[in-house]
Backbone bond lengths (Angstrom), bond angles and torsions (degrees), N, CA, C in turn:
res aa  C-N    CA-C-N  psi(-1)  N-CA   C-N-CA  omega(-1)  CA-C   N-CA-C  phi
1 X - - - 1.452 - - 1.519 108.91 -
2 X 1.411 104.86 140.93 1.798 101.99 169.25 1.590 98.56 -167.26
3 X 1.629 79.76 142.76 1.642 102.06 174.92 1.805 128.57 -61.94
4 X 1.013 92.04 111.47 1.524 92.80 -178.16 1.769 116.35 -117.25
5 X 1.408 112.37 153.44 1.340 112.29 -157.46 1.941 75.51 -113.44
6 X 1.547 115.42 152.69 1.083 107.65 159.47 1.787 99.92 -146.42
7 X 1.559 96.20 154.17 1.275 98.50 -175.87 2.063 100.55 -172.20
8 X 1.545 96.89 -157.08 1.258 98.53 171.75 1.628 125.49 -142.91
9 X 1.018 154.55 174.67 1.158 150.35 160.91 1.086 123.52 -111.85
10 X 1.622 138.01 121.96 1.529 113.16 155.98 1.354 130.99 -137.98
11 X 0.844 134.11 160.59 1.679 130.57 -142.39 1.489 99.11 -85.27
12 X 1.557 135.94 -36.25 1.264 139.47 169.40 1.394 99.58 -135.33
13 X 1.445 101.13 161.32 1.514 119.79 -174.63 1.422 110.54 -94.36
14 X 1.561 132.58 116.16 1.587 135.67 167.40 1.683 111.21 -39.42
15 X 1.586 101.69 130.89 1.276 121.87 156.70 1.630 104.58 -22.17
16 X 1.632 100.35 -75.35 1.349 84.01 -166.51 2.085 103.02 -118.85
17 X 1.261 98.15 159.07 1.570 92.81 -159.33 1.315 103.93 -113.92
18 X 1.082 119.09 135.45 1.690 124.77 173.99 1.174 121.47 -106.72
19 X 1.103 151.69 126.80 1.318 158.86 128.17 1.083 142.80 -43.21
20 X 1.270 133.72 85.40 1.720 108.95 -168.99 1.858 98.70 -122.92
21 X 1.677 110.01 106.34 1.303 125.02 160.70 1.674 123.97 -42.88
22 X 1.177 126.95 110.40 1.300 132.28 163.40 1.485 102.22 -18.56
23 X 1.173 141.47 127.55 1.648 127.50 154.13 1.482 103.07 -117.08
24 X 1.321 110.75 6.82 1.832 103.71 -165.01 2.008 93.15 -117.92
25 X 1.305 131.31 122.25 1.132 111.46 128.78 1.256 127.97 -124.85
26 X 1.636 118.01 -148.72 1.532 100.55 -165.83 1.808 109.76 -126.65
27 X 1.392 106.18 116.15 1.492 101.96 -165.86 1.767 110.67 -86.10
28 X 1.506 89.53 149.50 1.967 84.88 -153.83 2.097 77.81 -87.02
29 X 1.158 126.86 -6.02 1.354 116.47 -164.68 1.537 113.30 -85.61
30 X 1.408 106.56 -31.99 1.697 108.87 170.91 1.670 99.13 -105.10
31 X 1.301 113.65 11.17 1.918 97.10 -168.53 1.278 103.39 44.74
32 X 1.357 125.13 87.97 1.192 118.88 162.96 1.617 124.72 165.25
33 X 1.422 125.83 130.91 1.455 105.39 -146.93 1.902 101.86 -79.24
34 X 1.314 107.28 145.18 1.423 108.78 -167.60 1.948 106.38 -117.28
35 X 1.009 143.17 170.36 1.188 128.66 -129.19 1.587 77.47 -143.98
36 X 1.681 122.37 121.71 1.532 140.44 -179.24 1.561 98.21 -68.54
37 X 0.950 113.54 137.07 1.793 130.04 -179.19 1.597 108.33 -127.45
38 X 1.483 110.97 -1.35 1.724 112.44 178.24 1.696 107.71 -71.32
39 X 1.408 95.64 156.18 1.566 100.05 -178.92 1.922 109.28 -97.57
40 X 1.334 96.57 140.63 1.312 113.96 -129.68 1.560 93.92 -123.14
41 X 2.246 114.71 78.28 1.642 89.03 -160.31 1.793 109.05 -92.90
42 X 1.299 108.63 -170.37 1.407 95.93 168.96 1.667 99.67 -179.33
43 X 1.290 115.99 176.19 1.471 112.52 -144.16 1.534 107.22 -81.50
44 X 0.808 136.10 -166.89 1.535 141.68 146.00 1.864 119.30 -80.05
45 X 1.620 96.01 -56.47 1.210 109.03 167.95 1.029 113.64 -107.86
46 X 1.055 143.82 152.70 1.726 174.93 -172.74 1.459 142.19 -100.65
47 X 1.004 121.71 53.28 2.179 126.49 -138.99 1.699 75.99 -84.42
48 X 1.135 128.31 123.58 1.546 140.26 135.02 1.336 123.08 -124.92
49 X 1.631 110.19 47.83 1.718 113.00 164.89 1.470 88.10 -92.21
50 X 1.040 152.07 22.45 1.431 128.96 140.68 1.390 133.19 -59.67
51 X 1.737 93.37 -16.76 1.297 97.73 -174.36 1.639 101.34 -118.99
52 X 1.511 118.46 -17.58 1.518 116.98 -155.06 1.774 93.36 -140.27
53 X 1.037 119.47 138.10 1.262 109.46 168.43 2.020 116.92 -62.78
54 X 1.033 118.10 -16.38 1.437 123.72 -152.67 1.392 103.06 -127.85
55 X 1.701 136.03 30.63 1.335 133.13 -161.76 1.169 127.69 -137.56
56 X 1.436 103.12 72.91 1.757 124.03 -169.92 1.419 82.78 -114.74
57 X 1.558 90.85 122.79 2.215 107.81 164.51 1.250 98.84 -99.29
58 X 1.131 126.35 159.20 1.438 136.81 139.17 1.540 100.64 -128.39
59 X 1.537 92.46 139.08 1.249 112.37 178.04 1.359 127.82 -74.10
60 X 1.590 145.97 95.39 1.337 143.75 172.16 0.992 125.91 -111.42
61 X 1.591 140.97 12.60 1.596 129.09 126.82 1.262 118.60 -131.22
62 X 1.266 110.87 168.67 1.508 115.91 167.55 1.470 114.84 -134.92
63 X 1.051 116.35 150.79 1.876 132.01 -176.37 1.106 112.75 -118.57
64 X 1.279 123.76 105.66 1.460 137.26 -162.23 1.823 94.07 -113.93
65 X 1.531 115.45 153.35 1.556 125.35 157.42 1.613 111.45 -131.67
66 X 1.333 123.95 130.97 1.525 117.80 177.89 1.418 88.91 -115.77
67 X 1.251 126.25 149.40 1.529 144.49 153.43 1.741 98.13 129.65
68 X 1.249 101.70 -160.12 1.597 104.36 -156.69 1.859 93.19 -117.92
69 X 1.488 105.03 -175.69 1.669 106.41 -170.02 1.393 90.30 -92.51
70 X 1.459 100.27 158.31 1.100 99.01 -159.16 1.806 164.60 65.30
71 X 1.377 101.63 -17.01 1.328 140.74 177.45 2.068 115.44 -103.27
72 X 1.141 104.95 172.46 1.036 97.00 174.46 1.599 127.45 -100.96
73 X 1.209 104.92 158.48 1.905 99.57 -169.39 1.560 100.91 -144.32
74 X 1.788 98.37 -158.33 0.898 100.71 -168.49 1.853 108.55 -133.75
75 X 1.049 159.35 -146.51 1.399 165.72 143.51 1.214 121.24 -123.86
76 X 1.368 126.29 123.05 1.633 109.49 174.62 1.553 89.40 -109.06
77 X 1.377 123.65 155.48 1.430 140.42 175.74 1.356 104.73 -125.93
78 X 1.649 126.94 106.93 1.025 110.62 151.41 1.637 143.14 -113.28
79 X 1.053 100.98 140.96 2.057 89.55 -153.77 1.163 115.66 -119.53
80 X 1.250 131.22 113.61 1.727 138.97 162.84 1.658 113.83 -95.09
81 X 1.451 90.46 98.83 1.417 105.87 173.93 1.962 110.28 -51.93
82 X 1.243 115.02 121.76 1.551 108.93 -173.72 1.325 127.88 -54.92
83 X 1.364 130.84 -7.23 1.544 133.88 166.03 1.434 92.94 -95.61
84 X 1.588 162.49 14.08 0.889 149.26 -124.48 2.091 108.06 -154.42
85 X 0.649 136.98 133.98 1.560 145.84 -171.63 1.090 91.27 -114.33
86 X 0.963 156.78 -30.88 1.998 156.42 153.24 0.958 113.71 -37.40
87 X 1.396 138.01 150.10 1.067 155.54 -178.97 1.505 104.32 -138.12
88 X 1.767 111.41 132.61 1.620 111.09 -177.38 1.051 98.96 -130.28
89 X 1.435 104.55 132.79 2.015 118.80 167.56 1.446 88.60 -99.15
90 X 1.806 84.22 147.40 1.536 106.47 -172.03 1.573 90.96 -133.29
91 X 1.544 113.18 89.59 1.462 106.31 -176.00 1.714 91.99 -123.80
92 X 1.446 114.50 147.51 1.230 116.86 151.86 1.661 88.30 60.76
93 X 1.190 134.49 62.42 1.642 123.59 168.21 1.515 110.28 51.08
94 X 0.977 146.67 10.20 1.267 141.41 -166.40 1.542 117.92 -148.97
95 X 1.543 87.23 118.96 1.763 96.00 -156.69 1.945 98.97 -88.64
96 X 1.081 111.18 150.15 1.671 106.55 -151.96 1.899 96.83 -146.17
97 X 1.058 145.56 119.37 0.915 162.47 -162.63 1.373 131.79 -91.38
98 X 1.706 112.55 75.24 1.352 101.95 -155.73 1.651 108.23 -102.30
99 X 1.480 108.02 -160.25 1.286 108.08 -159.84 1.561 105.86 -142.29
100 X 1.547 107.81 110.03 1.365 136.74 -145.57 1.618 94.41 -83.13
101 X 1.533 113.41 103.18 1.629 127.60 -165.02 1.520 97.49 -83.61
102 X 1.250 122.52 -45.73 1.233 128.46 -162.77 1.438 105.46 -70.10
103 X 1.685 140.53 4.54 1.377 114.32 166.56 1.825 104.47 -119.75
């Protein structure tokens, strides 16, 4: 056994930045990878000139999955057009107009 750190490096920071959260790990109790259901927060905006001189995110979508692996589900899309203070859920074909609490 040995401890290992894993991660990445990169020499400049992307225009635009993606995230994609683990939602899968692997439970040693059923053998079998089981699908994270914790709530998962994170900022609106994004300050990483700690690391880059030039690295303010703002956040304008998110990619949501509801249902189980393997099974069937659903997608929530939510989208803030960048000139825009709106926020749009895109559930079920139907774009829905919500109202962004967090600023």
């Amino acid at each position: 056994r040995q401890d290992v750190i894993k991660g990445i490096r990169m020499k400049q920071l992307p225009k635009v930045l993606r995230l994609t959260p683990r939602r899968f790990t692997f439970d040693l109790s059923v053998m079998n990878m089981v699908k994270r259901v914790d709530f998962w927060p994170f900022p609106v905006n994004l300050n990483l000139t700690e690391f880059s001189d030039d690295a303010e995110y703002c956040l304008f979508a998110t990619l949501g999955h509801r249902g189980q692996i393997g099974g069937p589900g659903v997608f929530d899309l939510y989208l803030r057009p960048l000139r825009s203070q709106c926020w749009y859920r895109f559930f079920d074909q139907k774009p829905v107009v919500q109202v962004d609490k967090r600023q």
